[in-house]
N, C-alpha and C positions, 0 to 999 in steps of 0.2 A: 475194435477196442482202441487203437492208435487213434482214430481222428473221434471219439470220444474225449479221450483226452486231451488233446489238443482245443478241441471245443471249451471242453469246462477251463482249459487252463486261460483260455482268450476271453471268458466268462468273469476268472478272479481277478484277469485286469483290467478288464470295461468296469467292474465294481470299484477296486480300488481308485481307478481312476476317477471316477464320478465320486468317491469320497473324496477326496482331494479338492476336487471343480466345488464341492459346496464349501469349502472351508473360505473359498475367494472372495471380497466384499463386490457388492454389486458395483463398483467401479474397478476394480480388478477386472470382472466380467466384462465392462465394457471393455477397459485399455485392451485385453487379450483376444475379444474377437477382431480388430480391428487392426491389431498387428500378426494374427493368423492370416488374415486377409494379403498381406501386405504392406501396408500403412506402415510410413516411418514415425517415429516419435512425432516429429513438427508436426506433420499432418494428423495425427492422431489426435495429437493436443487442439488444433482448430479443431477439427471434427466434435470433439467434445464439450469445449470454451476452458481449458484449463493450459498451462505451462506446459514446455518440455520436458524440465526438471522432474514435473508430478509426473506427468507420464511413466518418467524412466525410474521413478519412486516405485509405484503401481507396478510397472511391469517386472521388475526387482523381485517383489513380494510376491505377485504371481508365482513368476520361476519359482521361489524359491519352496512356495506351496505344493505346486505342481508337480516338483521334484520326484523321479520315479522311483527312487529308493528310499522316499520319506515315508515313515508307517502311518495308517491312519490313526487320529484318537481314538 
């Protein structure tokens, strides 16, 4: 019963967490695989063709989407 629960409860956060990852624009998606990766801003911004400024804009908004105590809509 214990790792039943444990199950569904690792379950409500793979969900909420995938609701959260869709709310991201597809440039979000990109800034945030790429500094999961590792990738510093500078090099995230080549890698993409954009500024570092945007980058740290995007990655901003990421976080603050991504946020684990933010409920979904």
């Amino acid at each position: 019963m214990e790792r039943s629960r444990a199950l569904l409860g690792r379950e409500e956060e793979i969900q909420a967490l995938k609701a959260r990852y869709v709310e991201l624009t597809d440039r979000e998606r990109d800034v945030m695989a790429l500094v999961v990766i590792g990738f510093l801003n500078k090099e995230v911004g080549n890698q993409l063709g954009i500024s570092e400024v945007t980058v740290k804009n995007h990655r901003g908004n990421a976080m603050r989407k991504m946020e684990p105590s933010r409920c979904p809509s």
